[in-house]
C-alpha positions in Angstrom: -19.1 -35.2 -23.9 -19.6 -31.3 -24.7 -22.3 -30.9 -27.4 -20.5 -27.6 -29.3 -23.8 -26.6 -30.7 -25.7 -26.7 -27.2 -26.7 -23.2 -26.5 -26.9 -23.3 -22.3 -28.6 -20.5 -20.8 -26.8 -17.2 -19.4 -27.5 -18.2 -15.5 -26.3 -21.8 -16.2 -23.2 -20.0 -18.2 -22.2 -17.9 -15.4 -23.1 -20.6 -12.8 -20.9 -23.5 -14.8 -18.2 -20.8 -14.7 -17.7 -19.9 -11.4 -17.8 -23.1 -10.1 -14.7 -23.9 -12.2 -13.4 -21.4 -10.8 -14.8 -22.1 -7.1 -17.4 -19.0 -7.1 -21.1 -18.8 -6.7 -24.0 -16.7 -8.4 -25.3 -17.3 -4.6 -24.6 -14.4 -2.1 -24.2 -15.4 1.7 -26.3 -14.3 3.9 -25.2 -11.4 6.6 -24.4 -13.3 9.2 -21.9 -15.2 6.8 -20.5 -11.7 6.2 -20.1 -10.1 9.4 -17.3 -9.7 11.5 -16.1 -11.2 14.8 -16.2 -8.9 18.0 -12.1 -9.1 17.4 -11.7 -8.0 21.4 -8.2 -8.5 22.9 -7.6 -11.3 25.6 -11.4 -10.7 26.9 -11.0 -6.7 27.4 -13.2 -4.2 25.9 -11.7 -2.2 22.8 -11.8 1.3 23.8 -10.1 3.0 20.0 -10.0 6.3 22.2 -7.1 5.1 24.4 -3.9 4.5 23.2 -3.2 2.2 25.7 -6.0 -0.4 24.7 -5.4 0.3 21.0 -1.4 -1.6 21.5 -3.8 -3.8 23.7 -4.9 -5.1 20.9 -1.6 -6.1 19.6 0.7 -9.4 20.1 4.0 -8.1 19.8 6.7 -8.8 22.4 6.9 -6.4 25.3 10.1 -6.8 25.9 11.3 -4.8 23.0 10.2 -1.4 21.6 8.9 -2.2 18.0 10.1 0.6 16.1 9.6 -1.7 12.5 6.4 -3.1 13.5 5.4 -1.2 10.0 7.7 -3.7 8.1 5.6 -6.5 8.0 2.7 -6.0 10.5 2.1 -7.8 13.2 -2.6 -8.5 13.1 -4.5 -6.4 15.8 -7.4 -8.6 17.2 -9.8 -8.0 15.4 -7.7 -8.6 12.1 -6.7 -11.8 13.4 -10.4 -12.8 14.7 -11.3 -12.7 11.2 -8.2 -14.2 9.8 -8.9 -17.1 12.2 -12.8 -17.2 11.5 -12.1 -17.3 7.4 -9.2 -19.9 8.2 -11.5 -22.6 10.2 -14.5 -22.2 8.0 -12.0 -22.9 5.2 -10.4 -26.1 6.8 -14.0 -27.6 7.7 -16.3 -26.9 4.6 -13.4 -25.3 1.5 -16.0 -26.3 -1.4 -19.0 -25.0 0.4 -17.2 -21.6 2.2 -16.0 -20.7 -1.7 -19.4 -20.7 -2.9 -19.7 -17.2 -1.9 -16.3 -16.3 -3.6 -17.7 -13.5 -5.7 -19.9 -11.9 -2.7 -16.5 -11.8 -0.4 -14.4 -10.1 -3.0 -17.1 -7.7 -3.6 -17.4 -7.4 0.3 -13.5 -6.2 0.4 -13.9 -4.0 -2.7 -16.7 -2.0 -0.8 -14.8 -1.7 2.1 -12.0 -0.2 0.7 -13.9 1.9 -1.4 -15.7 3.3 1.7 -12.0 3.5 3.0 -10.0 5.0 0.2 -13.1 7.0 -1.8 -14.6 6.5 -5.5 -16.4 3.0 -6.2 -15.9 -1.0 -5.7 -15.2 -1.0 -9.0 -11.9 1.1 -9.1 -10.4 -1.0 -6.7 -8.1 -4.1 -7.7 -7.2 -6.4 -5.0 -3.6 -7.6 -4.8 -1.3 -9.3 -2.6 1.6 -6.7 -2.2 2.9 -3.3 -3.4 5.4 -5.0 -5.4 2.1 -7.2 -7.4 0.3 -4.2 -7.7 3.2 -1.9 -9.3 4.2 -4.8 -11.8 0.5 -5.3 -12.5 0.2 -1.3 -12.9 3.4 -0.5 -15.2 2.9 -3.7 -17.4 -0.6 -2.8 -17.9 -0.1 0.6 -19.2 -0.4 1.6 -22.3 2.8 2.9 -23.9 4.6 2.8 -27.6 7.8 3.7 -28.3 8.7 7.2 -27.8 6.9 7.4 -24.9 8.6 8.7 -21.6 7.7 7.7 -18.2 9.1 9.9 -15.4 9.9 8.8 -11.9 13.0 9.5 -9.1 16.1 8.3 -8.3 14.7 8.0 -5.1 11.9 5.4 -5.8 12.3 1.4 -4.5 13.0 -1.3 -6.7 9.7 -2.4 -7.3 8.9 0.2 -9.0 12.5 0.6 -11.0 12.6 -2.7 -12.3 8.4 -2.4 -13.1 9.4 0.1 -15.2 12.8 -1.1 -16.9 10.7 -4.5 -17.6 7.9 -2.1 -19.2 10.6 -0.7 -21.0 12.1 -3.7 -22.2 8.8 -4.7 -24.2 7.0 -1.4 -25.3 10.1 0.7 -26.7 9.0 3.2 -24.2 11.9 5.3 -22.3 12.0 5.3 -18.4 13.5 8.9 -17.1 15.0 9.7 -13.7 15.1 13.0 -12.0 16.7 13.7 -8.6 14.7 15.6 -6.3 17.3 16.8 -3.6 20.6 16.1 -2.7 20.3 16.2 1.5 17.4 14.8 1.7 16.9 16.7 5.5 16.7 19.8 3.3 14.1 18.7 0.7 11.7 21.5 -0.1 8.5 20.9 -1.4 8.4 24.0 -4.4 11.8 22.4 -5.2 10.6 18.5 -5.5 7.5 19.3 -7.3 9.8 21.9 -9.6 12.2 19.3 -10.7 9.2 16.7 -11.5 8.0 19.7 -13.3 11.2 20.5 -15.5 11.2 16.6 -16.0 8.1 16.4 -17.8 8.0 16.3 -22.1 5.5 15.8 -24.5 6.5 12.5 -24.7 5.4 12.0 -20.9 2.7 9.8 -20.3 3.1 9.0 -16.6 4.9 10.4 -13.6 5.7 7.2 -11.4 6.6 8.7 -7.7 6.4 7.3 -4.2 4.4 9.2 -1.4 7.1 8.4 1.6 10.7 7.6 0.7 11.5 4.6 2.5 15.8 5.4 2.2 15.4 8.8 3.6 11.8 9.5 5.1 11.2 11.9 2.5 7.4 13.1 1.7 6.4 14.2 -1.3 4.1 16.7 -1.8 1.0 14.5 -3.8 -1.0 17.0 -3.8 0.9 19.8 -5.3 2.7 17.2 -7.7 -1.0 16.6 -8.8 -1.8 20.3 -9.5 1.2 20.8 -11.8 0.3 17.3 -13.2 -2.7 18.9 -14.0 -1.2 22.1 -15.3 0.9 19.9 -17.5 -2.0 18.0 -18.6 -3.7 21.4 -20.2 -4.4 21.1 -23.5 -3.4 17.3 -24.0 -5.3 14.4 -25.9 -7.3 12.1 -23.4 -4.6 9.4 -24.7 -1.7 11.5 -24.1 -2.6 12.4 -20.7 0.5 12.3 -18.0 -0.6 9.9 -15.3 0.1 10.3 -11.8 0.8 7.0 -10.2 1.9 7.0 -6.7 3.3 4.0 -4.4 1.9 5.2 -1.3 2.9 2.3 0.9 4.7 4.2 4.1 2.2 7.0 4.0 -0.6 4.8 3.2 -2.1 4.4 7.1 0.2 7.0 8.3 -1.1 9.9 6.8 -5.1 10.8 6.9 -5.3 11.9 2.9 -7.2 9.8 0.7 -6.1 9.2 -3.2 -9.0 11.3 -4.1 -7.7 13.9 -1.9 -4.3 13.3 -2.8 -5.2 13.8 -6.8 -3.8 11.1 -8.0 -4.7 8.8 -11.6 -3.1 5.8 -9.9 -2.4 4.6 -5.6 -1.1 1.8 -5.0 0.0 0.0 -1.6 0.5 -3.2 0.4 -2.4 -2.9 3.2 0.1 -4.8 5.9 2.1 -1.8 6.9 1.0 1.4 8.3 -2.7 0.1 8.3 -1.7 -3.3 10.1 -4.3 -5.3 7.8 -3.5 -8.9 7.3 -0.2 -9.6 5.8 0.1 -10.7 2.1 -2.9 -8.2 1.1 -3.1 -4.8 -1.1 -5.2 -2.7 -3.3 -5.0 -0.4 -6.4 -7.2 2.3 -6.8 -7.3 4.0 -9.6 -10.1 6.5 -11.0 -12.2 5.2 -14.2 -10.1 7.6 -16.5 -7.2 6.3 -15.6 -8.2 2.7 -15.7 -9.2 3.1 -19.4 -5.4 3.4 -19.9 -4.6 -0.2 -18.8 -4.8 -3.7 -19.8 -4.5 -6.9 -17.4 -1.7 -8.9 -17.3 -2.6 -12.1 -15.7 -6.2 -13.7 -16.0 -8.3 -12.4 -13.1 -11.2 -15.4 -11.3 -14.1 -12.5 -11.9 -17.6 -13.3 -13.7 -16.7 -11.3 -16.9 -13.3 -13.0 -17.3 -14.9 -15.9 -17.1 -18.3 -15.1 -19.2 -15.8 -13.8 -21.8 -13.6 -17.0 -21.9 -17.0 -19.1 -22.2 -18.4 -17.0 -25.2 -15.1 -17.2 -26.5 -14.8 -12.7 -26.3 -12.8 -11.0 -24.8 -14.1 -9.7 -21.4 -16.0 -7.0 -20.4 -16.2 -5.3 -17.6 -14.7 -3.0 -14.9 -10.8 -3.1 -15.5 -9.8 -3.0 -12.0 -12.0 -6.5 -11.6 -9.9 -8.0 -14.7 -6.6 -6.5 -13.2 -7.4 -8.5 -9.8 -5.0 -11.6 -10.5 -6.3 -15.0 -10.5 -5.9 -18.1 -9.3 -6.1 -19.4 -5.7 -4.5 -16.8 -2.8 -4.5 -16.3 1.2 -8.7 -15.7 1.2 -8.3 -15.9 4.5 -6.2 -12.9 4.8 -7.6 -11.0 2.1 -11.3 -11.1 3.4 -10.1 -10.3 6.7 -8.8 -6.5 5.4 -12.4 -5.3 6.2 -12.0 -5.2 9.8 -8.6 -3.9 9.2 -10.1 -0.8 7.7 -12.8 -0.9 10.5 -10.1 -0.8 13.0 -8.3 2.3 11.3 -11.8 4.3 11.0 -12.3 3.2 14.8 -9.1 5.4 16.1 -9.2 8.3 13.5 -7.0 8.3 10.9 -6.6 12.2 11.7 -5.9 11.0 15.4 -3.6 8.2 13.8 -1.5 10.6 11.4 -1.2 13.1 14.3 0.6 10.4 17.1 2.6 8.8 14.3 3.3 12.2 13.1 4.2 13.7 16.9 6.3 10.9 18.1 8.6 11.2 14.6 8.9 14.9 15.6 9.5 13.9 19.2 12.5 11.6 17.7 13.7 13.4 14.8 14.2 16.5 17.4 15.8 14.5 19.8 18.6 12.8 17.0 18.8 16.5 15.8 20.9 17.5 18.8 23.4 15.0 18.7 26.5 15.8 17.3 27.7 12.4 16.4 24.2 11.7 14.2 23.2 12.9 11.0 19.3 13.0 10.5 18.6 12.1 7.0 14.7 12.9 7.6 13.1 16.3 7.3 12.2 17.6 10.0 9.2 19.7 8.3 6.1 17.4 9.2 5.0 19.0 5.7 8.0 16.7 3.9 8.2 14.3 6.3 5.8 11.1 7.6 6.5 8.4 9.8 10.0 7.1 9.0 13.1 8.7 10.5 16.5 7.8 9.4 19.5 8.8 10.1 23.7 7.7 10.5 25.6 7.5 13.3 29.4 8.6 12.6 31.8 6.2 12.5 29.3 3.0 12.7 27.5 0.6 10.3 23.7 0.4 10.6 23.6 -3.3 10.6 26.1 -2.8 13.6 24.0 0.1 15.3 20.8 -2.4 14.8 22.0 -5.1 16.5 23.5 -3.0 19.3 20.0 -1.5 20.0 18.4 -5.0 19.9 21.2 -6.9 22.3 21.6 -3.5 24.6 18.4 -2.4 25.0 16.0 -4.0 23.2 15.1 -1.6 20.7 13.8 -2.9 17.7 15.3 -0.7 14.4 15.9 -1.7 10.5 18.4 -0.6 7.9 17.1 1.0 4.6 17.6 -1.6 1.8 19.6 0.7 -0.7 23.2 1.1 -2.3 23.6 4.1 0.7 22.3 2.6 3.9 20.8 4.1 6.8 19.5 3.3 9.9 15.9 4.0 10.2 13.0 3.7 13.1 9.3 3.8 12.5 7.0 5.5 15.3 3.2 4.0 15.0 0.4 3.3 17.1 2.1 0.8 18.8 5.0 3.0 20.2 5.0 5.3 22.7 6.6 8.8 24.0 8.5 7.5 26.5 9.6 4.8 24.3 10.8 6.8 21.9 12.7 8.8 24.4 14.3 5.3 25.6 15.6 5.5 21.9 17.1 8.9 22.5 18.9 8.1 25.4 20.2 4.8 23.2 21.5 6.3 20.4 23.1 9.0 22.9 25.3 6.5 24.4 26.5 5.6 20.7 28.4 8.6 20.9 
């Protein structure tokens, strides 16, 4: 029977809390924290040499694994720690989720030592998708207000938007930054944003790589004339720079603080190869200020608020994490996945992603029968290449690279299709002149 008038002490508040919620006031000890050796099939990790980093990967030899981005497949030491989170689960659940809080905190600080700023500007997530719906429903907007984004963004973020729409009154505007996409021009994209904003604007919505085209957008510079914009503006009134920065995110060395953005947020089961079903957003403490949660997070002031019947208080990128029970396993594996990134480079990453697109992009460029769809301007351009073959489908030019020769593409999932390839760390030069020579013999 619960005595209403009992008045139990903070520690036994906070401790009765948790546990409801399968968390602990008890931190594990380090060894409970650390991370497995994660070493491939018994052979020493060597992140200097490309050939042991795909080591380190399970994919199928047989085929070149141009979409291994899509949804990627766990380096070793991703899945060591996947597979050490999963057993300790299965034998002891109760007594593993003791240390709930210390673990979420554990991922926080590793992506904050990954992506910049603190622990506490990070909310964890399971996708892009989660984290653009939790972004755009969060904000706060009133009637009138404008948000601005392309008609080149994905549907996550479209419909994020028309749904914030829907219930604030607030209007949702769409510019078009180029017409052939392998022209785009930086001063161009970053003057039609420009011409887009209003006073009515409270956030510019964009994506850092356009997955229909290959399309990069200058963050950077869109951040500046953000900032220009932002000159003379109310803290409340403020244009926002949100960025989904899934296909650069891994792929390109910039971090958000670099970048200048309010608001990134990305999947972390792409370009990085961390465990699958995982993501962040980071967003700086000004920017956070301007958002609400949407779904009840399992954090110790959500739950201190609900007991002292208040609402919470505390860091909003904790209360935006969503509750309820998720894939722990995976999601306190993404340390080691941002370990493994920092163990190559991301500077050495960006730069073979970045030279095998060129080495593709310039080998499509001189055939007569394709049209590259991808800039070929590294400075406008990331890891994705697409392009069309004349006269044939994409679906139909993906399963003849598959059947033929074992090359494994993907067609962009938008009203105008395209076929599209995605150099990484696990591809190789000659690979992706075994492409060339494939799409040759299309012709």
């Amino acid at each position: 029977m619960i005595r209403r008038n009992a008045r139990p002490s903070r520690r036994a508040v906070m401790r009765g809390a948790l546990a409801g919620a399968g968390m602990s006031l008890a931190a594990p000890g380090a060894a409970a924290l650390a991370a497995g050796p994660g070493e491939s099939r018994g052979e020493r990790f060597d992140p200097g040499d490309w050939a042991s980093v795909r080591a380190q990967f399970p994919l199928n030899r047989r085929h070149l694994q141009f979409t291994a981005y899509y949804l990627a497949a766990h380096p070793a030491p991703v899945a060591a720690a996947i597979d050490r989170h999963r057993r300790a689960l299965d034998r002891d659940t109760a007594i593993y989720v003791e240390s709930f809080d210390a673990r979420q905190e554990a991922v926080r600080e590793a992506a904050a030592a990954f992506l910049g700023g603190g622990p506490d500007e990070i909310a964890l997530t399971d996708s892009t998708t989660m984290g653009l719906a939790l972004l755009y429903a969060g904000l706060r907007l009133k009637p009138g207000d404008e948000v601005l984004t392309t008609e080149h963004d994905f549907y996550a973020t479209h419909e994020s938007l028309r749904l914030r729409a829907a219930r604030s009154g607030a209007a949702v505007r769409k510019v078009r930054l180029y017409e052939d996409p392998a022209a785009a021009s930086a001063d161009r994209m970053v003057a039609r944003l420009r011409a887009g904003i209003t006073p009515r604007t409270r956030a510019v919505a964009v994506t850092w790589v356009h997955s229909g085209t290959g399309v990069k957008l200058p963050v950077r510079a869109v951040a500046d004339m953000v900032a220009d914009a932002n000159r003379g503006r109310d803290e409340a009134d403020r244009v926002l720079l949100c960025v989904d920065a899934v296909h650069g995110f891994g792929a390109e060395a910039p971090t958000p603080l670099e970048l200048g953005c309010d608001f990134f947020v990305t999947g972390t089961h792409k370009w990085l190869f961390g465990p699958r079903g995982t993501g962040v957003i980071w967003g700086t403490k000004a920017a956070w200020a301007r958002m609400d949660p949407t779904i009840p997070s399992f954090s110790m002031p959500a739950l201190l608020g609900w007991w002292s019947d208040k609402p919470p208080e505390g860091p909003a990128a904790v209360l935006t994490t969503p509750g309820g029970f998720h894939t722990y396993e995976h999601r306190w594996a993404l340390p080691e996945a941002f370990a493994f990134h920092r163990a190559i480079g991301p500077a050495r990453i960006a730069a073979r992603t970045r030279e095998q697109a060129a080495q593709l992009k310039d080998g499509l460029a001189r055939m007569r029968h394709v049209t590259l769809l991808t800039p070929r301007d590294p400075a406008v351009s990331s890891g994705l290449v697409c392009c069309n073959v004349t006269g044939r489908k994409p679906d139909e030019v993906v399963a003849e690279l598959r059947e033929e020769h074992g090359i494994i593409a993907s067609v962009t999932p938008y009203r105008d299709q395209a076929l599209r390839f995605g150099p990484s760390i696990v591809t190789t030069p000659a690979e992706v002149d075994a492409v060339v020579r494939a799409i040759v013999g299309l012709g």
